[in-house]
Backbone as JSON Lines, residues from 0, in Angstrom:
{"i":0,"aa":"X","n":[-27.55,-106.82,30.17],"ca":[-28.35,-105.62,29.99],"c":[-27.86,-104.84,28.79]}
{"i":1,"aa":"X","n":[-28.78,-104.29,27.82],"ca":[-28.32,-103.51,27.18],"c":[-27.98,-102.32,27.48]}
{"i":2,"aa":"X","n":[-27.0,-101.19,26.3],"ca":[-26.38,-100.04,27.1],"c":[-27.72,-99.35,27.12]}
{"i":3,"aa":"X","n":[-29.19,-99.06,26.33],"ca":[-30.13,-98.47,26.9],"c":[-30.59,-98.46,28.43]}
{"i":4,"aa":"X","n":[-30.86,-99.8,28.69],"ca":[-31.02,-99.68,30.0],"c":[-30.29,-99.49,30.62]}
{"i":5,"aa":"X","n":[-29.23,-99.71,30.72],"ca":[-27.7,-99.0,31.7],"c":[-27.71,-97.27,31.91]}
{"i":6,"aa":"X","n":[-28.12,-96.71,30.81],"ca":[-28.21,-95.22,30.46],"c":[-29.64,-95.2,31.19]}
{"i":7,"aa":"X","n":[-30.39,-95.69,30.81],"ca":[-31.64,-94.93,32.12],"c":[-31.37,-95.34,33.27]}
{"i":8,"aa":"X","n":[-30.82,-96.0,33.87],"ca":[-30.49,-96.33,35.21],"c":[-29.31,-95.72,35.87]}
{"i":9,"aa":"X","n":[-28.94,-94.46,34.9],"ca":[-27.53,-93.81,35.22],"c":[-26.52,-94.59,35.11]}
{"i":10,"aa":"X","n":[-25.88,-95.6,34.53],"ca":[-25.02,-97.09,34.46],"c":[-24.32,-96.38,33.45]}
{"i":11,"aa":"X","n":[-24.35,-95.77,32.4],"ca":[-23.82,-95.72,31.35],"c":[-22.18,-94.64,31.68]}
{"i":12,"aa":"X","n":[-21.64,-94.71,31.0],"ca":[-20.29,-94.07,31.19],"c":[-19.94,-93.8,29.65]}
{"i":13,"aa":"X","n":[-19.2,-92.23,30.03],"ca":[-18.26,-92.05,29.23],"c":[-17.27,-92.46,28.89]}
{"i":14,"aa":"X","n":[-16.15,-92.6,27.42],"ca":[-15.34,-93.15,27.36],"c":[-14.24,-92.0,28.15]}
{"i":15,"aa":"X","n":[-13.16,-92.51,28.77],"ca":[-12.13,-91.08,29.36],"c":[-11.81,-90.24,28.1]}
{"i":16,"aa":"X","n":[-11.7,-89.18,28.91],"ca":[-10.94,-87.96,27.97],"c":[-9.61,-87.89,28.83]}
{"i":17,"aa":"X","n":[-8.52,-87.64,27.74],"ca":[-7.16,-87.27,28.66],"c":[-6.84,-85.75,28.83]}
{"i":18,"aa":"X","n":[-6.6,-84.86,29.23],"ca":[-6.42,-83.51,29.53],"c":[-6.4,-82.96,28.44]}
{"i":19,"aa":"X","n":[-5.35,-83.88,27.25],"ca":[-4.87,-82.61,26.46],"c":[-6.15,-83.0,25.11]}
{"i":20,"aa":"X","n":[-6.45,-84.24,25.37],"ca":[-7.57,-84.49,24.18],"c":[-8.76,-83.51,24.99]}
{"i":21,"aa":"X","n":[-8.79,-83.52,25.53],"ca":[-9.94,-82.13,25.91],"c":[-9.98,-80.61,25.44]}
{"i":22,"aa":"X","n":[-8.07,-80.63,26.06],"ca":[-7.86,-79.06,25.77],"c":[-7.76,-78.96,24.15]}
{"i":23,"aa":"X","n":[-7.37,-79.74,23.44],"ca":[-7.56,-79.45,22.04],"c":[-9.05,-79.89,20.98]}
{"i":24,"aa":"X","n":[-10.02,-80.86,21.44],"ca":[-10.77,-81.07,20.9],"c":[-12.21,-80.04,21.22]}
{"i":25,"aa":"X","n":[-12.45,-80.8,22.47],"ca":[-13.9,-79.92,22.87],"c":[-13.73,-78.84,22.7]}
{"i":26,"aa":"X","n":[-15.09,-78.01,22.63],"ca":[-15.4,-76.76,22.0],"c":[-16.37,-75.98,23.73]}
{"i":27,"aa":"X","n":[-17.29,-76.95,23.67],"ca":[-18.82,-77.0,25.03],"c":[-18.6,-78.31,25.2]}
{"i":28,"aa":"X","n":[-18.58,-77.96,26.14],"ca":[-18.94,-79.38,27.7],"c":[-20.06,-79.03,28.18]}
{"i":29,"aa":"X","n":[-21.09,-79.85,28.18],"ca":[-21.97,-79.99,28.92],"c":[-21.97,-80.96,30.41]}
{"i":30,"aa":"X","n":[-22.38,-81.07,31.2],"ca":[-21.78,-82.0,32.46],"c":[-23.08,-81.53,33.12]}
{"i":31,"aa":"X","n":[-23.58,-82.86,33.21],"ca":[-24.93,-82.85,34.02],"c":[-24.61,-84.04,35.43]}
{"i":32,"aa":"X","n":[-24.3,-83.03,36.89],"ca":[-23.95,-83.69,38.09],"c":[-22.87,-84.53,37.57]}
{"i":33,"aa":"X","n":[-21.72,-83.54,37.48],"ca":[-20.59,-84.43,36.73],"c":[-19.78,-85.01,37.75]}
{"i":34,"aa":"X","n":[-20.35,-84.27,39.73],"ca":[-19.24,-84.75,40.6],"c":[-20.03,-85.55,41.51]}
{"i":35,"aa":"X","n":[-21.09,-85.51,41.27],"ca":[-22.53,-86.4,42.45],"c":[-21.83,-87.71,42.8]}
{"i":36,"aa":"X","n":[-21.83,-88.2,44.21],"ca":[-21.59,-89.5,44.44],"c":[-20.22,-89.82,43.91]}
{"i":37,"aa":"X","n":[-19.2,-89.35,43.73],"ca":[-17.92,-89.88,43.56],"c":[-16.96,-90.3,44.58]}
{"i":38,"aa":"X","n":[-16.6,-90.94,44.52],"ca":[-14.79,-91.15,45.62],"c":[-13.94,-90.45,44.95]}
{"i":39,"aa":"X","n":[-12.79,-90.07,46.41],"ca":[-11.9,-88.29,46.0],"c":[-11.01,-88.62,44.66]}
{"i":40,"aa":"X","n":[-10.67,-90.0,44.51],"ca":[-10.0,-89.95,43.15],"c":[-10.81,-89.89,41.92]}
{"i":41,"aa":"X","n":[-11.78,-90.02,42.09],"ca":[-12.76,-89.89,40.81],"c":[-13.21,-88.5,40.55]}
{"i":42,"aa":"X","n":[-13.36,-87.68,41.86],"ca":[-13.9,-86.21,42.16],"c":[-12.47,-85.58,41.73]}
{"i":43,"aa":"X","n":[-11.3,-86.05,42.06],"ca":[-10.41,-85.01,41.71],"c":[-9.8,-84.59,40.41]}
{"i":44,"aa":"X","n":[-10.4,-86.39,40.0],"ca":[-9.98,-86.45,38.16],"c":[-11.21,-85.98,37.2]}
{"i":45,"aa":"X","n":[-12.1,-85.71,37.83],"ca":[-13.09,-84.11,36.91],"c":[-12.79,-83.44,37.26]}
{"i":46,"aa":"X","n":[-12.62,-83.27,38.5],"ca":[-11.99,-81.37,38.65],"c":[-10.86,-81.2,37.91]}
{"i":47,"aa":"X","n":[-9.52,-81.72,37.76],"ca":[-8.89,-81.24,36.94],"c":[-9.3,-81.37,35.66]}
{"i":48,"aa":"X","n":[-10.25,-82.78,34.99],"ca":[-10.61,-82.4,33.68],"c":[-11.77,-80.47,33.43]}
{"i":49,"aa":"X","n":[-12.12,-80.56,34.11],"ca":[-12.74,-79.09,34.55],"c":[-11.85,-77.97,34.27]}
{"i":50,"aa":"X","n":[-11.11,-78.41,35.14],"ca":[-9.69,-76.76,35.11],"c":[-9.15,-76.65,33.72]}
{"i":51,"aa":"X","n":[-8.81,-78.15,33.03],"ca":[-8.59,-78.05,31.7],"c":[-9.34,-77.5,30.64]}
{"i":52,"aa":"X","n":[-10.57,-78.2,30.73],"ca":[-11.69,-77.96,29.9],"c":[-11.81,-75.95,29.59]}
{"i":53,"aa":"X","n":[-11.55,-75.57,30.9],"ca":[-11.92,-74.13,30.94],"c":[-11.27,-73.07,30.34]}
{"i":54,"aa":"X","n":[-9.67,-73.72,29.92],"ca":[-9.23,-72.84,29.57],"c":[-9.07,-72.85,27.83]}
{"i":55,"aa":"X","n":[-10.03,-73.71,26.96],"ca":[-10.33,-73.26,26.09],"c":[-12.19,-73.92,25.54]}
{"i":56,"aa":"X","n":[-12.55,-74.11,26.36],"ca":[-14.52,-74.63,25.98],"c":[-15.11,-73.7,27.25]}
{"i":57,"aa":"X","n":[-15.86,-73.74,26.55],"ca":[-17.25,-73.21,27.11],"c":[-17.85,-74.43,27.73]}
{"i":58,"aa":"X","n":[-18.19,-74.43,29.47],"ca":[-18.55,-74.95,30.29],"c":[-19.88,-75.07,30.65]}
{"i":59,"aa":"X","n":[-20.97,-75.64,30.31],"ca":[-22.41,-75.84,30.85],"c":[-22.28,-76.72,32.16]}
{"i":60,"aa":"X","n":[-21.88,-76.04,33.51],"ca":[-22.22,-77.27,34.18],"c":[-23.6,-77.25,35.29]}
{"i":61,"aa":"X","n":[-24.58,-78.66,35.3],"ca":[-25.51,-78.44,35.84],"c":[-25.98,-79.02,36.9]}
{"i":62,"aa":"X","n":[-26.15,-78.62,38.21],"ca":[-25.82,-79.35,39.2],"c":[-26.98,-78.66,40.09]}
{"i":63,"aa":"X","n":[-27.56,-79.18,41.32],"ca":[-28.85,-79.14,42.34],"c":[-28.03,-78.71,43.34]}
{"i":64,"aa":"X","n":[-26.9,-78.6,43.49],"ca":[-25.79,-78.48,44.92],"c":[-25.08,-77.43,44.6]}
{"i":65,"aa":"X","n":[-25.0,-76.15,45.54],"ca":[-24.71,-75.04,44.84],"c":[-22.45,-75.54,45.26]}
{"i":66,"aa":"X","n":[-22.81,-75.79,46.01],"ca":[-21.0,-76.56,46.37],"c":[-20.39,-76.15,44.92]}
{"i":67,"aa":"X","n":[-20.46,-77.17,43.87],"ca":[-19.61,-77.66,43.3],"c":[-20.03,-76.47,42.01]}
{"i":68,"aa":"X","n":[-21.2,-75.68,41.84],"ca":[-21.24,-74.49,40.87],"c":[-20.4,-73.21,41.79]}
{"i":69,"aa":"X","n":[-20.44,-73.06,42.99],"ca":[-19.86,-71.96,43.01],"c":[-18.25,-71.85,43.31]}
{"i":70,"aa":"X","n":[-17.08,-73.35,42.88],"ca":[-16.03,-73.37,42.14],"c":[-15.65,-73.02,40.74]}
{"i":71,"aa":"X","n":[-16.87,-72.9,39.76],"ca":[-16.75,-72.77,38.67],"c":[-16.48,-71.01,38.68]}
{"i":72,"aa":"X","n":[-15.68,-71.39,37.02],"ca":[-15.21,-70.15,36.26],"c":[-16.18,-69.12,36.37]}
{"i":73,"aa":"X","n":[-15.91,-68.18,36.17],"ca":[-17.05,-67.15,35.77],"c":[-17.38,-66.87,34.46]}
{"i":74,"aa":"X","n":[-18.53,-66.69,33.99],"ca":[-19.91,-66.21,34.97],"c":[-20.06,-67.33,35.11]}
{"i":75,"aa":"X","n":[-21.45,-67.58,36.3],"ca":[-22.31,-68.14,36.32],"c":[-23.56,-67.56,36.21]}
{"i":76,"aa":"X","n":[-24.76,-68.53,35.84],"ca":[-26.05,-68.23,35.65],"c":[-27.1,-69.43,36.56]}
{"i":77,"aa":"X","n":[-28.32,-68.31,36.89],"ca":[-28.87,-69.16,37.67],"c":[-30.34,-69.16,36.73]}
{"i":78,"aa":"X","n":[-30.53,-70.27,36.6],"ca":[-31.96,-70.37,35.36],"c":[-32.86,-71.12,36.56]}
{"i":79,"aa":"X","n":[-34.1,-70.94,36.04],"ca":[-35.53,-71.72,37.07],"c":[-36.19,-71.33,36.11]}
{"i":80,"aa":"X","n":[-37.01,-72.51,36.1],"ca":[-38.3,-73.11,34.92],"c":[-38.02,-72.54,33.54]}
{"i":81,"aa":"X","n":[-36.5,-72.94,33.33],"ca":[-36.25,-72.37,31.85],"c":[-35.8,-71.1,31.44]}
{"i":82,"aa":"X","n":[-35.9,-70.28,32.48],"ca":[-35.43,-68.6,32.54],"c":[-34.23,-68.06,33.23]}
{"i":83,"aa":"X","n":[-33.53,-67.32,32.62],"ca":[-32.34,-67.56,33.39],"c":[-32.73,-66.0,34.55]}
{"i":84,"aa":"X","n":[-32.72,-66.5,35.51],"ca":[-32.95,-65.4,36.19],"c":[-32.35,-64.44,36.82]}
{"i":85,"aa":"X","n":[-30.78,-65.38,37.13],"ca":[-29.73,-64.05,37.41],"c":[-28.15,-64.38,36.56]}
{"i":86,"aa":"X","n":[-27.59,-63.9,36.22],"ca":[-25.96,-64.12,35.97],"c":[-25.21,-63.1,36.2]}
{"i":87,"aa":"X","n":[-24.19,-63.58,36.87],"ca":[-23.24,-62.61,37.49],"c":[-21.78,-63.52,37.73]}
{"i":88,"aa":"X","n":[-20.47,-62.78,37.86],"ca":[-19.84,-63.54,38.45],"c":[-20.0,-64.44,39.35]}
{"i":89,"aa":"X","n":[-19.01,-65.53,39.62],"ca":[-19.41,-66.74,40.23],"c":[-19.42,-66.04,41.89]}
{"i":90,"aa":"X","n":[-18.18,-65.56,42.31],"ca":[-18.08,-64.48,43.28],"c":[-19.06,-63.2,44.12]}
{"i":91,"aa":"X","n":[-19.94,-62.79,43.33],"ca":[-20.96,-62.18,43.74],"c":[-22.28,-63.07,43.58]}
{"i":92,"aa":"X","n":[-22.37,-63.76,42.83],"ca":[-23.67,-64.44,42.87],"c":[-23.82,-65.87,44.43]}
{"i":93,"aa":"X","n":[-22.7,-65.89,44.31],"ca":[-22.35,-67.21,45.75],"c":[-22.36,-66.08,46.61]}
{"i":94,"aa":"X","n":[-21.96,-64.54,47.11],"ca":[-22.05,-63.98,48.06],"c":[-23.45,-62.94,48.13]}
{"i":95,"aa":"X","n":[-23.91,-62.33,47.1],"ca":[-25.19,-61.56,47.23],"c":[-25.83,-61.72,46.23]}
{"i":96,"aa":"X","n":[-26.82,-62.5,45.96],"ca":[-27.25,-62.99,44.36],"c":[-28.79,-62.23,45.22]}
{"i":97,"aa":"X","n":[-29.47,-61.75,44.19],"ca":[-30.09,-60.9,44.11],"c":[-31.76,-61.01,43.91]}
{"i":98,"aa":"X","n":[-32.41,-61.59,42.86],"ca":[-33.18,-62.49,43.03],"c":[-33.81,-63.08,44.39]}
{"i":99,"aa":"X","n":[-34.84,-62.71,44.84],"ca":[-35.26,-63.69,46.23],"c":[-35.5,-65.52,45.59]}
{"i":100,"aa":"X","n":[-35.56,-66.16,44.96],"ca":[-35.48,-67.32,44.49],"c":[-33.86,-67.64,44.25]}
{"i":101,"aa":"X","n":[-33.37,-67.08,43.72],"ca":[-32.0,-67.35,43.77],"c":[-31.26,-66.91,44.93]}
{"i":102,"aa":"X","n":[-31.73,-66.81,45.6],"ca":[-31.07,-66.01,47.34],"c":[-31.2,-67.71,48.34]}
{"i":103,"aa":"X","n":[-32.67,-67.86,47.98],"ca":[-33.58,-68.73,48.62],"c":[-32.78,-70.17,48.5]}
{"i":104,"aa":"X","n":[-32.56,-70.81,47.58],"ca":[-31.53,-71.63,46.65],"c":[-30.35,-71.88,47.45]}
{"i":105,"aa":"X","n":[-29.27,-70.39,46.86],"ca":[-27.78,-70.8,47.08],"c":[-27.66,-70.82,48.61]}
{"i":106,"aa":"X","n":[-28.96,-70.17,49.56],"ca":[-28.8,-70.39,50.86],"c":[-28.96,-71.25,51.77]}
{"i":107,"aa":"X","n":[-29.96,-72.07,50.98],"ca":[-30.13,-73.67,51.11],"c":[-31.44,-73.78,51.53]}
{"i":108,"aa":"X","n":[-32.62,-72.84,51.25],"ca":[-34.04,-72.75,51.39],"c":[-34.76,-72.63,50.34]}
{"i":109,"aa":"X","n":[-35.02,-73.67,50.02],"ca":[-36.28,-73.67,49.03],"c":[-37.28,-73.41,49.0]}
{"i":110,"aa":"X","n":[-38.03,-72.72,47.88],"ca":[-38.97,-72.1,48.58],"c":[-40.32,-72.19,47.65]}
């Protein structure tokens, strides 16, 4: 198979980053469902690339499961159909987010 089709079939992989090639290179991380479907050694070796990443890039992470956004740094932002509709600390927005769509969401009712 070529790597195209591997990449639409979700197959494709990054090459590793090691902690400190993170903490000195990247600038923005983007991470789209960077922890979906992992085993705990695979889940624990993004989370610490995560903890690294944070303390000098700017973090886009984008995920359908509010779990693994409301560990992240602060702020967070909650966007729908392209608009960001609330941002607040990660801390108040996981406990009283404000928005009835974003209420609806992190509470686990879609609506």
């Amino acid at each position: 198979m070529s790597s195209d089709k591997n990449a639409a079939r979700g197959l494709w992989r990054h090459p590793p980053l090691s902690d400190a090639d993170a903490a000195t290179r990247v600038r923005v991380a983007l991470m789209d469902e960077p922890i979906v479907a992992l085993e705990p050694v695979s889940l624990i070796a993004v989370k610490d690339l995560i903890d690294a990443l944070e303390k000098t890039a700017t973090i886009m992470l984008v995920t359908c499961d509010p779990q693994p956004a409301a560990q992240c740094p602060d702020p967070v932002a909650f966007p729908d159909r392209g608009e960001r509709i609330e941002a607040a600390s990660t801390e108040l927005l996981f406990t009283s987010p404000q928005p009835p769509r974003a209420r609806h969401t992190i509470t686990g009712w879609l609506v």
